[in-house]
C-alpha atoms as one frame of an Amber mdcrd trajectory, in Angstrom:
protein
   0.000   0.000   0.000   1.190   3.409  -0.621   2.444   5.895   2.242   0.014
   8.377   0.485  -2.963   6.726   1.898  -3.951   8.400   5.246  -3.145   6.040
   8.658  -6.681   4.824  10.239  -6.666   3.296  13.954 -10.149   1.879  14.929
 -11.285   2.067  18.577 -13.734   0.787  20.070 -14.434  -2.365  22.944 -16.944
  -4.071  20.912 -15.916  -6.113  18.172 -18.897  -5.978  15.477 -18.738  -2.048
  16.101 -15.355  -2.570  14.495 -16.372  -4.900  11.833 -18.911  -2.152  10.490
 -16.555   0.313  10.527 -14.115  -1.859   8.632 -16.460  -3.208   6.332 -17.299
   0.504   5.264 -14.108   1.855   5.225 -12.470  -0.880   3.107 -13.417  -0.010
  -0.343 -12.600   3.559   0.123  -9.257   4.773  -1.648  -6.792   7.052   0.006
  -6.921   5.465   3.139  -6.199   2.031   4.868  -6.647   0.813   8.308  -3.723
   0.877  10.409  -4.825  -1.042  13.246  -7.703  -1.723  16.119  -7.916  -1.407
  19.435 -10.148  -2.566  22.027  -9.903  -0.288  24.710  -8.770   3.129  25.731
  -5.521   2.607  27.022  -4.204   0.197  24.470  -5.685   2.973  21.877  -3.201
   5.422  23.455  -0.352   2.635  23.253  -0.963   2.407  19.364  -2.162   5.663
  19.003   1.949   6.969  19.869   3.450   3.471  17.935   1.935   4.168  14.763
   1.184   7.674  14.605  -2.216   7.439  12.649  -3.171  10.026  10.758  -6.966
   9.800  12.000  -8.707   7.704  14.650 -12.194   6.500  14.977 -12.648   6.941
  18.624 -15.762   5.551  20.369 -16.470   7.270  23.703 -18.055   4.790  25.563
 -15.713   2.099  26.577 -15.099   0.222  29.681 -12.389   1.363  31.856 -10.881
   4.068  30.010 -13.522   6.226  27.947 -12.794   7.372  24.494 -12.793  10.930
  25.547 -10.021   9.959  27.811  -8.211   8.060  25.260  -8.232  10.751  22.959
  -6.645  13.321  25.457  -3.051  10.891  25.498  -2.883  10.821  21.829  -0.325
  12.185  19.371  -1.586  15.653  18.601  -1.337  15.646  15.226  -3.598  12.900
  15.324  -7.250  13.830  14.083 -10.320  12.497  15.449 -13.578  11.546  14.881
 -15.658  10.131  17.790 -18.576   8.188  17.548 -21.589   8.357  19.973 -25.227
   6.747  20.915 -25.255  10.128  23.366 -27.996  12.053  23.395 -28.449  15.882
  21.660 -26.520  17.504  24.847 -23.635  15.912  23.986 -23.252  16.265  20.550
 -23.569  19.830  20.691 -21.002  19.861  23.180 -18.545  18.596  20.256 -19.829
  20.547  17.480 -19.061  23.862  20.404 -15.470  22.923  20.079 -15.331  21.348
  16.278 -15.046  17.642  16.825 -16.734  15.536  14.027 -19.046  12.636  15.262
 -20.814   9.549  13.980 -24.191   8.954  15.635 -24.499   5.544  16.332 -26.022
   3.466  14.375 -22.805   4.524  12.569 -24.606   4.991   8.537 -22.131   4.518
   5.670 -22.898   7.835   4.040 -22.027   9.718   7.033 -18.941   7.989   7.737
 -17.298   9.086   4.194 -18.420  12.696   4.805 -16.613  12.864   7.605 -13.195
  11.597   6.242 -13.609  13.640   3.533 -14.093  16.577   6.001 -10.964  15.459
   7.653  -9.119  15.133   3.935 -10.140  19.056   3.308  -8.733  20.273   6.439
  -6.688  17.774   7.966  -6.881  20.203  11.226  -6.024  19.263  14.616  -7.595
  21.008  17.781  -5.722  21.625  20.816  -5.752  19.686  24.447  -8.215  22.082
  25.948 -10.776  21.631  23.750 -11.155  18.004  24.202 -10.364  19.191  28.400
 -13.765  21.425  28.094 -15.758  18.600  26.265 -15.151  16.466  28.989 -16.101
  18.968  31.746 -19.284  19.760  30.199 -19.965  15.820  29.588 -19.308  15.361
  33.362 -21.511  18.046  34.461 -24.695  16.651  33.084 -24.741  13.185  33.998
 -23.653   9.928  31.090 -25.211   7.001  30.292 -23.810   3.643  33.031 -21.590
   1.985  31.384 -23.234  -1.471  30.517 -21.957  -4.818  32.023 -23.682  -6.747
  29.546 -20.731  -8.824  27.427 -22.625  -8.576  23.938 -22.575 -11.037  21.245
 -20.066 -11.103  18.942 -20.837 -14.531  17.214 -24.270 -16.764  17.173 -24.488
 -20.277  16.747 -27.398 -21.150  14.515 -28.944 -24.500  13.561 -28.414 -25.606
   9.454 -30.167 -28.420   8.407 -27.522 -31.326   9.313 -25.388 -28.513  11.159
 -24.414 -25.689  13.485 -22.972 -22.232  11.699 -21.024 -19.524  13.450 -21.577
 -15.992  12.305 -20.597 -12.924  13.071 -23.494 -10.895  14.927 -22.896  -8.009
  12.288 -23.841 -10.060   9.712 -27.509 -10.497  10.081 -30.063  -8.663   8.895
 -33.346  -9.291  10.914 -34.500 -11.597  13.503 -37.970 -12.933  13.352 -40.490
 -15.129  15.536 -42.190 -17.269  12.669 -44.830 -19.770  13.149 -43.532 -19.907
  16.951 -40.014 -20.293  15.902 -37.146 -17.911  16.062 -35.411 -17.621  12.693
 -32.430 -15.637  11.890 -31.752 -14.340   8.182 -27.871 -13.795   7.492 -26.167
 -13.592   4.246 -29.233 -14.250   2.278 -29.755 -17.363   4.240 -32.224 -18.649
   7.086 -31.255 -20.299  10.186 -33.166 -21.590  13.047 -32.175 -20.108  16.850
 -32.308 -21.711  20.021 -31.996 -18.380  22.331 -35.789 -16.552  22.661 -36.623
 -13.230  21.059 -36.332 -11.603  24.269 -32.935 -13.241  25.495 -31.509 -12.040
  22.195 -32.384  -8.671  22.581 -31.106  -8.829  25.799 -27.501  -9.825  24.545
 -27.339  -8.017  21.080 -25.567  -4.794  21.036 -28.742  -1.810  20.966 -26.108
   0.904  19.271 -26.445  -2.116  16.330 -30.155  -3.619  16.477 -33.199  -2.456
  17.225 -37.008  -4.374  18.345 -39.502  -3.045  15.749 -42.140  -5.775  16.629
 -42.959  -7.744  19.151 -41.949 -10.643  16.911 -38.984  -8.766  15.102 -35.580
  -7.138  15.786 -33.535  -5.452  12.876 -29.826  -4.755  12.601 -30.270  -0.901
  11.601 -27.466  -0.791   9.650 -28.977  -3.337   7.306 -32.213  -1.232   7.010
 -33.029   0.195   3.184 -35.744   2.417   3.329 -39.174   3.171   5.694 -42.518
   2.532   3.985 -45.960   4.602   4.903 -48.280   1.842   5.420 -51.972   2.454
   5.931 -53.079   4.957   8.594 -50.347   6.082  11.034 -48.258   2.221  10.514
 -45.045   2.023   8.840 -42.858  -0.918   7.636 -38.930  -1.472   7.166 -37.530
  -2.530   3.960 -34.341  -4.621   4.772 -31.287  -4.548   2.091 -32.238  -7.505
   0.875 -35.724  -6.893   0.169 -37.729  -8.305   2.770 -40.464  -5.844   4.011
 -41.094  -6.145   8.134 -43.666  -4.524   9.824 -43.037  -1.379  12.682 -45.512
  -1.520  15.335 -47.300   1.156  16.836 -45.987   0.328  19.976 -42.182  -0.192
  18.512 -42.268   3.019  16.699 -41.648   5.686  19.058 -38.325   4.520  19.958
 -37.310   3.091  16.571 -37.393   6.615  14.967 -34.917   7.654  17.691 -32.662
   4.938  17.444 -32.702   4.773  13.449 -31.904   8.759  13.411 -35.513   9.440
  11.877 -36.404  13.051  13.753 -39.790  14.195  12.413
């Protein structure tokens, strides 16, 4: 790879988090990957051996928070945090010039902000990221979650059991009293229950729309009006899910849809 290409470090404690970001940023030119890291202080460890040009920092990590993190690094390192925090928050880093990704983390968004980071390829001082933190700490944060998510699930093939990566499916659906799992264009039954799966999938990934049904919102196409006041999902792949009434409330503020 060429030297031209700008220096990428990933950070974040939660592996399919990683894989997205990964996934998106590998077909994009002028840049590579340099490296991951799962948590804040081994971020700051790679952050001064490899001098990246640009890290994807998310703030909410065990132990050592991304904000945190971020204050050890190189400073001509740029940065780019990503966040499930609420509106408070993000206008705390647009105060002081910080780009963010709003989790769910959307493709589209993602580019933008490198190629905001290409135009200026600016770095802001120690204070700044010092004030963000103060004004973060005087309204209070989301707990940080004990909950180990999933970063496989084993699912039941015909004659076999297949291992996936949790980032890979698309929806997760109760049908004819069975939970099925579509992946990769495929089908697979599940042992786990709806509601134990929701319990241990990551909710800055998937979302419940349904009493029967929980989406990966990054795998989400497009939001269809659907009679009086009811709305469905189309899914990448086609497939057309119902929102309930009772789902819908907090799927338009976890899917980024502010009406």
């Amino acid at each position: 790879m060429s030297d031209a290409k700008i220096k990428i470090l990933l950070v974040d404690d939660e592996a399919p988090a990683r894989q997205i970001l990964k996934k998106y940023i590998s077909g994009l030119s002028d840049v590579r990957i340099v490296d991951e890291a799962e948590s804040g202080e081994q971020a700051v460890q790679q952050a001064w051996a490899l001098r990246p040009d640009l890290a994807f920092v998310d703030i909410q990590m065990s132990g050592m928070s991304g904000l945190e993190a971020a204050k050890h690094f190189p400073k001509e390192t740029g940065i780019i945090f990503a966040t499930a925090y609420d509106e408070y928050a993000i206008k705390a880093f647009e105060l002081h010039a910080f780009d963010y990704l709003l989790k769910p983390i959307m493709k589209d968004r993602l580019i933008k902000s490198i190629q905001t980071f290409l135009q200026k390829r600016a770095t802001l001082p120690q204070e700044a990221l010092e004030e963000v933190l103060k004004m973060l700490s005087d309204r209070a944060l989301p707990p940080q979650s004990n909950i180990e998510y999933l970063e496989t699930i084993t699912l039941r093939d015909i004659y076999e059991f297949i291992v996936l990566p949790v980032w890979s499916v698309e929806y997760i659906h109760i049908e004819h009293g069975l939970v099925k799992v579509h992946a990769d264009a495929a089908t697979y039954g599940c042992d786990l229950t709806l509601k134990k799966l929701a319990e241990r999938l990551d909710p800055a990934a998937f979302c419940r729309i349904h009493r029967n049904t929980i989406v990966n919102k990054s795998k989400v196409k497009k939001i269809i009006p659907w009679g009086k006041s009811s709305y469905q999902v189309e899914m990448k792949s086609g497939a057309v899910l119902e929102i309930s009434r009772d789902n819908l409330k907090q799927f338009k503020e976890e899917i980024g849809w502010l009406l």
